[in-house]
C-alpha positions as CSV (number, residue, x, y, z in Angstrom):
1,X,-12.9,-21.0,9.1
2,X,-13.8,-17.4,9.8
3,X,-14.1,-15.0,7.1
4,X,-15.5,-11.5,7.0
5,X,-17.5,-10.9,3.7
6,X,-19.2,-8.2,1.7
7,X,-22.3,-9.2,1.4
8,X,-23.5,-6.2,-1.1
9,X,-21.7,-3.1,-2.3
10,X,-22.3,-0.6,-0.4
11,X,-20.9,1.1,3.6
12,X,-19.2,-0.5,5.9
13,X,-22.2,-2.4,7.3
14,X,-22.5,-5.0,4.2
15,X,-19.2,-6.6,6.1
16,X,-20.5,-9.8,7.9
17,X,-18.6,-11.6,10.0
18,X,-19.1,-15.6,8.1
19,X,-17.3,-18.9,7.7
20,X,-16.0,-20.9,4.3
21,X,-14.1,-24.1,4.2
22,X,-10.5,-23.9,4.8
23,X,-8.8,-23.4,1.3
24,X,-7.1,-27.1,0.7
25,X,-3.8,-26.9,-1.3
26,X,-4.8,-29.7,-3.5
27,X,-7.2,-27.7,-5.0
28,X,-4.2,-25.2,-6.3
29,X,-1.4,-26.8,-6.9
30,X,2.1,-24.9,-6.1
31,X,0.3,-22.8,-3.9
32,X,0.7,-23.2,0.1
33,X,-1.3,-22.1,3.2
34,X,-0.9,-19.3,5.4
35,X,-2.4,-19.4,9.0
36,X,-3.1,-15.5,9.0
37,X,-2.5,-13.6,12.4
38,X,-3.2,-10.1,10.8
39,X,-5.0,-8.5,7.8
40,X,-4.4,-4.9,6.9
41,X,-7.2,-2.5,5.9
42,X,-6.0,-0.7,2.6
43,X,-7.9,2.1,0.5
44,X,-8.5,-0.3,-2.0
45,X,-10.6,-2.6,0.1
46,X,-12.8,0.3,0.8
47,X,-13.4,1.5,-3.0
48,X,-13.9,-2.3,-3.9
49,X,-16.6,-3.0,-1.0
50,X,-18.6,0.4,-1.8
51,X,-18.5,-1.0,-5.4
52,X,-16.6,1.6,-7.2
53,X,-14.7,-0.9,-8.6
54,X,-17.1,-3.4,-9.4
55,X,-16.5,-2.1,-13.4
56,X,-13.0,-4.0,-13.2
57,X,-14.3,-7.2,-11.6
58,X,-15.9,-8.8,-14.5
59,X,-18.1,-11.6,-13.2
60,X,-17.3,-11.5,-10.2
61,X,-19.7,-10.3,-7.1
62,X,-20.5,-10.3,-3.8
63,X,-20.2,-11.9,-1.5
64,X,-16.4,-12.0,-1.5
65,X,-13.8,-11.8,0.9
66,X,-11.6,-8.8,0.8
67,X,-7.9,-7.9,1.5
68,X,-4.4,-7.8,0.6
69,X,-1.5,-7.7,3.4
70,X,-1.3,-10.4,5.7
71,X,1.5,-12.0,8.3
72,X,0.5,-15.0,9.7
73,X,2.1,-18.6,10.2
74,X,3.2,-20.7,6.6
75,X,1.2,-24.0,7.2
76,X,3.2,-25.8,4.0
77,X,6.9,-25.9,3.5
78,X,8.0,-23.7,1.2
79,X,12.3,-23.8,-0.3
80,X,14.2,-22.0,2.3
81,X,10.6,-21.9,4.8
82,X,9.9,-24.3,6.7
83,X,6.6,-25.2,8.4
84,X,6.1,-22.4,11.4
85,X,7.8,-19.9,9.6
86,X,6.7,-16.1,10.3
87,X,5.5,-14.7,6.9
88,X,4.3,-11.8,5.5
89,X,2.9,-10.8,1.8
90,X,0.1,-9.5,-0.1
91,X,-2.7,-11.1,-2.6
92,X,-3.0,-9.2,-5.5
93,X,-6.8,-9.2,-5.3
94,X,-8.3,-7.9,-8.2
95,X,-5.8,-9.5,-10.4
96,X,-6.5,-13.1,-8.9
97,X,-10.4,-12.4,-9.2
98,X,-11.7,-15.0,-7.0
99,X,-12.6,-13.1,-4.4
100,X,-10.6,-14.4,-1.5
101,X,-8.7,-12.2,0.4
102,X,-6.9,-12.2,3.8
103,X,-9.9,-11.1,6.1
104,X,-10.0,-14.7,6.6
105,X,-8.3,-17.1,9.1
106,X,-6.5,-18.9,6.0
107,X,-5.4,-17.7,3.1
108,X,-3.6,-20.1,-0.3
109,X,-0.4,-18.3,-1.6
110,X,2.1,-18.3,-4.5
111,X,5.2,-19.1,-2.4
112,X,6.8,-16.0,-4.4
113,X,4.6,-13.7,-2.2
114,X,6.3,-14.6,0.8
115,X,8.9,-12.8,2.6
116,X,9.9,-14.2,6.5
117,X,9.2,-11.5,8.6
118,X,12.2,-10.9,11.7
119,X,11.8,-11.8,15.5
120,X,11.3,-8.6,16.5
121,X,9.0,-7.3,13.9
122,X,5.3,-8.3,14.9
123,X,2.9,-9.7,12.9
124,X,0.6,-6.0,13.3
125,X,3.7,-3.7,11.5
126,X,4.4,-6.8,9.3
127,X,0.7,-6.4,7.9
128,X,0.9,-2.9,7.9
129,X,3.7,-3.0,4.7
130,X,3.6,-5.3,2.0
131,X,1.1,-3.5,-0.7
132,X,2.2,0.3,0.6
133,X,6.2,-0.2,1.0
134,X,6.4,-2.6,-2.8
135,X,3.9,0.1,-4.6
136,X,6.3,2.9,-3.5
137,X,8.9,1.1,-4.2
138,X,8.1,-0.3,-7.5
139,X,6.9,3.5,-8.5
140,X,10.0,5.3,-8.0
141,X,11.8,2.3,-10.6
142,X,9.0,3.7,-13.2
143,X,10.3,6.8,-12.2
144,X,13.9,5.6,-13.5
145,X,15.4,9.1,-12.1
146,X,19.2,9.3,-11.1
147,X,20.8,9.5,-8.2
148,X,20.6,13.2,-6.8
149,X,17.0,13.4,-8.8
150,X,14.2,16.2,-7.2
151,X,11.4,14.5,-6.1
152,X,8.0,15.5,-4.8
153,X,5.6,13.1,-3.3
154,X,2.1,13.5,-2.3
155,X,0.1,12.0,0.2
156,X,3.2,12.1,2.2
157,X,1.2,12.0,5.6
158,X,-0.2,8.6,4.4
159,X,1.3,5.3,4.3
160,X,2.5,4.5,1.0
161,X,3.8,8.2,1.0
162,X,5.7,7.7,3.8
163,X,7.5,4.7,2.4
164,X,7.7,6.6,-0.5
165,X,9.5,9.3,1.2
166,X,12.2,7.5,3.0
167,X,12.9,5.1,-0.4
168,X,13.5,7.6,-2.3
169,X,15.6,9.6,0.0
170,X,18.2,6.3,1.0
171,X,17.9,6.3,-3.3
172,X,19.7,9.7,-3.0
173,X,17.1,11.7,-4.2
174,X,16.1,15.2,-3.2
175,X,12.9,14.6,-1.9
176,X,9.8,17.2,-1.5
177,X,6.9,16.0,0.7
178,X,3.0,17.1,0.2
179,X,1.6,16.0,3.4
180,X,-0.4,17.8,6.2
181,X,1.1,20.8,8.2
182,X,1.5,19.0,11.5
183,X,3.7,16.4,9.9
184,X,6.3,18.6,8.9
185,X,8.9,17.3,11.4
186,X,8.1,13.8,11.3
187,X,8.6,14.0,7.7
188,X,11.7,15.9,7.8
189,X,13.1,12.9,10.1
190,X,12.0,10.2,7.4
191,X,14.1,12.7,4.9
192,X,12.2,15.0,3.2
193,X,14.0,17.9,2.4
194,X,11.2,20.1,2.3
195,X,7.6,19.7,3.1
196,X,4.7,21.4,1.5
197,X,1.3,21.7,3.2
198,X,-1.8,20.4,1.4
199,X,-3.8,23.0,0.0
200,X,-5.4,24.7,-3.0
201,X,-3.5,23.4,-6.3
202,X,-1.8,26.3,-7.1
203,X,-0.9,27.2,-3.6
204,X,0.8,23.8,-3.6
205,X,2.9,24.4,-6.8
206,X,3.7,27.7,-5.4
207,X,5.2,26.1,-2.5
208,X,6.7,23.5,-4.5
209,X,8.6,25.6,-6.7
210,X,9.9,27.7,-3.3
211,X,11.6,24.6,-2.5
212,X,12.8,23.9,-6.9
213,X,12.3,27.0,-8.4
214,X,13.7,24.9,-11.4
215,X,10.6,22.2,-10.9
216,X,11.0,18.9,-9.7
217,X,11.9,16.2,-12.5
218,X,9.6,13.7,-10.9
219,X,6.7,13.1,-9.2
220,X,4.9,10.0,-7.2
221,X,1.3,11.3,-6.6
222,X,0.5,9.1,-3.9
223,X,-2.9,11.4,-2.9
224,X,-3.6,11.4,-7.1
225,X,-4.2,14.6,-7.3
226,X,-3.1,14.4,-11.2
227,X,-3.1,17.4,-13.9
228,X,-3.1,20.2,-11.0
229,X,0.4,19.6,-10.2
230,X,2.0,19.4,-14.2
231,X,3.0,23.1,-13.5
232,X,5.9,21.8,-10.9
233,X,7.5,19.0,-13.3
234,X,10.3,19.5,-15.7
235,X,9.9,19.0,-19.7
236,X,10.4,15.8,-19.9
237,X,9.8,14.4,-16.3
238,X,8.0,11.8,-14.7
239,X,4.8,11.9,-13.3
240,X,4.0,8.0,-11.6
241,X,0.5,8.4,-10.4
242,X,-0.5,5.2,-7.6
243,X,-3.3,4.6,-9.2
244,X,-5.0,4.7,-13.2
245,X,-7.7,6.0,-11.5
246,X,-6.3,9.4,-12.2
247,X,-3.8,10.2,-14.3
248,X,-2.9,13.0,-15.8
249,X,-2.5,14.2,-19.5
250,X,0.6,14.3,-20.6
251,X,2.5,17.0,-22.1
252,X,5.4,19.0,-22.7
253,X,6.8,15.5,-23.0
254,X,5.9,14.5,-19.5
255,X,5.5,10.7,-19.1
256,X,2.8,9.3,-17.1
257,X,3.1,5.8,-15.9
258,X,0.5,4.3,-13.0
259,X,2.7,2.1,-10.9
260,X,-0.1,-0.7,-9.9
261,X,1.8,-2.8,-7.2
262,X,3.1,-6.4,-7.4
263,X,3.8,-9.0,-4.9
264,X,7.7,-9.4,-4.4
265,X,8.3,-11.5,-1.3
266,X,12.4,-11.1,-1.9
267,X,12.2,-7.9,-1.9
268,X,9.9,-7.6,1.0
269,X,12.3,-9.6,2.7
270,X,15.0,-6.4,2.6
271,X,12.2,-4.1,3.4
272,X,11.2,-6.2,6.4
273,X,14.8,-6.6,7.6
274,X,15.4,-2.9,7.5
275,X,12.0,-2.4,9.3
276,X,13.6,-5.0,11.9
277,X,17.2,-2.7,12.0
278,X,15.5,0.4,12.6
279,X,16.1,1.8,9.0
280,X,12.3,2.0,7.7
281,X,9.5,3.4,9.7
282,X,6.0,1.9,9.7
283,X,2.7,3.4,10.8
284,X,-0.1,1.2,12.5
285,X,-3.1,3.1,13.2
286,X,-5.5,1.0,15.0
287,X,-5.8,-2.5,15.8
288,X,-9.1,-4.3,16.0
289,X,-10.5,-7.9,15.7
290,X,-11.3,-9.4,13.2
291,X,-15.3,-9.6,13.6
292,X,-15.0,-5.7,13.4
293,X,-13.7,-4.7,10.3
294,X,-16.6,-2.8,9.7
295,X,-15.6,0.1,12.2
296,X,-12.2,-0.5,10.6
297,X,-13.5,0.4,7.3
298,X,-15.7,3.5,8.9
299,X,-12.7,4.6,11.0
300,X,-10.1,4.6,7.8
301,X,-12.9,6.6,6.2
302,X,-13.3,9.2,8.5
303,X,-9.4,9.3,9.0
304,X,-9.6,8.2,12.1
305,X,-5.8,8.1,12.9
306,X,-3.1,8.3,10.5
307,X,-1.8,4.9,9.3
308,X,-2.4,1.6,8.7
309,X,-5.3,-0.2,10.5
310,X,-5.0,-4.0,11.1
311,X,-7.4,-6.4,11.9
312,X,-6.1,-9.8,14.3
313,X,-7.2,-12.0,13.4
């Protein structure tokens, strides 16, 4: 089969366009086959490939085969799945450790990672959700906050941000958005009660605290921007970073909790379902083939568009 591999650490041109055996069930039993139709392109893949992460790796080392969303075609039957069925999930890559991702034409699954993904969503927005719409989703529960709770997300403009946004406004929360100027509107649509403009640290706790003078009693720091914005939470609020790549000290009896997403294919399902009813918006960026997820990766470094970039595979 077709796979695209990092061949070294390093830019976007160690990805190689390659072929591997198709994975055979036999060789991990429970697990089933997925003939992938699309692969997102998530930050993670980008930090793993240029070898920032290769600390957390262990043995393993290139070549490898990246990626974590897919929607594609379930090749074995599954309970409640039958052969054919439209799926969607994510591998969670660097806890599996084997180095095979979904920039491949098959992929072998836990049939818990699978959610069927509606008629009328296609398999390019299917890919586009499953790490960014769980993660924000599994961070505001570590939040734990009640219902009418002020919250400020960052990295609003991006995807998980977004998804974070209109979760935790259908949750009932007061929601602040930290997200570039021009998206003020947009995010005001997807429920943000206020948006702050990215800036200079204290200009965006300044503009924070115009919107909760009183502070905000948690926060999901999507763009993990960490300690800078402790002013704006409450004694004793919540600060969820998306990543333990930074996290903040705590203080004033703050606590600081990473949210490091999990695959959930029954709760995907309701997320994909509302994405189907019009209820939860997803971004795709770009679209490209699979033999060029190199200009993917250079294109979701430059920020080439807003949003997700898939590859079809």
């Amino acid at each position: 089969m077709r796979v695209v591999e990092v061949t070294a650490y390093g830019g976007p041109e160690v990805l190689r366009l390659g072929r591997r055996p198709e994975p055979d069930p036999a060789d991990a039993p429970g697990r089933v086959r997925v003939r992938l139709r699309a692969a997102g392109v998530n930050q993670a893949d980008l930090k793993i490939r240029s070898g920032r992460f290769a600390g957390v790796l262990g043995e393993l080392a290139p070549p490898f085969v990246l990626g974590y969303d897919f929607a594609g075609t379930l090749l074995d039957p599954v309970p409640g799945l039958p052969v054919g069925t439209r799926v969607a999930g994510f591998v969670p890559w660097i806890q599996e450790g084997t180095g095979a991702g979904t920039y491949a034409e098959t992929v072998l699954v836990e049939p818990g990672w699978l959610a069927p993904v509606p008629d009328s969503v296609d398999f390019t927005d299917a890919a586009s959700l499953p790490l960014s719409v769980l993660t924000a989703a599994q961070a505001l529960d570590l939040m734990a906050l009640p219902e009418g709770s002020v919250v400020l997300v960052t990295g609003a403009s991006g995807v998980v941000g977004r998804f974070a946004v209109q979760l935790a406004a259908r949750a009932g929360h007061r929601v602040i958005a930290l997200g570039d100027a021009g998206d003020a509107a947009e995010l005001g649509l997807l429920g943000a009660d206020g948006v702050v403009p990215r800036g200079a640290p204290e200009d965006v706790v300044t503009g924070v605290l115009g919107f909760a003078p009183e502070r905000v009693d948690g926060v999901f720091d999507a763009a993990l921007i960490a300690d800078p914005l402790l002013p704006a939470v409450k004694d004793g609020g919540v600060f969820v970073p998306a990543s333990p790549e930074r996290m903040p000290a705590g203080e004033r009896e703050i606590r600081v909790e990473a949210v490091a997403g999990r695959p959930d294919g029954a709760r995907l399902r309701e997320f994909l379902d509302l994405a189907a009813a019009g209820g939860l918006a997803t971004r795709v960026a770009d679209v490209l083939p699979l033999e060029e997820a190199g200009e993917a990766h250079r294109r979701a470094e430059a920020g080439h568009r807003p949003g997700r970039i898939v590859l079809m595979i």
